[in-house]
C-alpha positions, 0 to 999 in steps of 0.5 A: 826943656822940662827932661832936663830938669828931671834928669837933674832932680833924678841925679840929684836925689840919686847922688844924695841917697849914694852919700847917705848909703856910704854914711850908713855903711861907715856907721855900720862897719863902725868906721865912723863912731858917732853917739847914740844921740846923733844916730836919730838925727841923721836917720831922721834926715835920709827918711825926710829927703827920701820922703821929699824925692818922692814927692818931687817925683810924684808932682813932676810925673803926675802933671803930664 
């Protein structure tokens, strides 16, 4: 059924964002230190999975 499989995606992406928020709030709160050269990668990642979700969600709700 093709509700289930959007459930997934949306669980998916959703617990993905939740993980990258935590390490942003570790970040921040300095809890973690990581380098200056490090922090863009991980920038760089959230926005292209947030760029992908999107997109995923655009074709499975623009083909109905």
């Amino acid at each position: 059924d093709r509700h289930i499989a959007d459930k997934w995606f949306l669980h998916i992406a959703g617990a993905t964002a939740f993980a990258f928020a935590l390490a942003f709030i570790a970040l921040g709160f300095h809890w973690v230190r990581l380098g200056p050269t490090i922090y863009l990668p991980w920038m760089s990642t959230y926005f292209g999975f947030s760029a992908m979700c999107m997109l995923g969600l655009g074709v499975r709700f623009g083909l109905r």
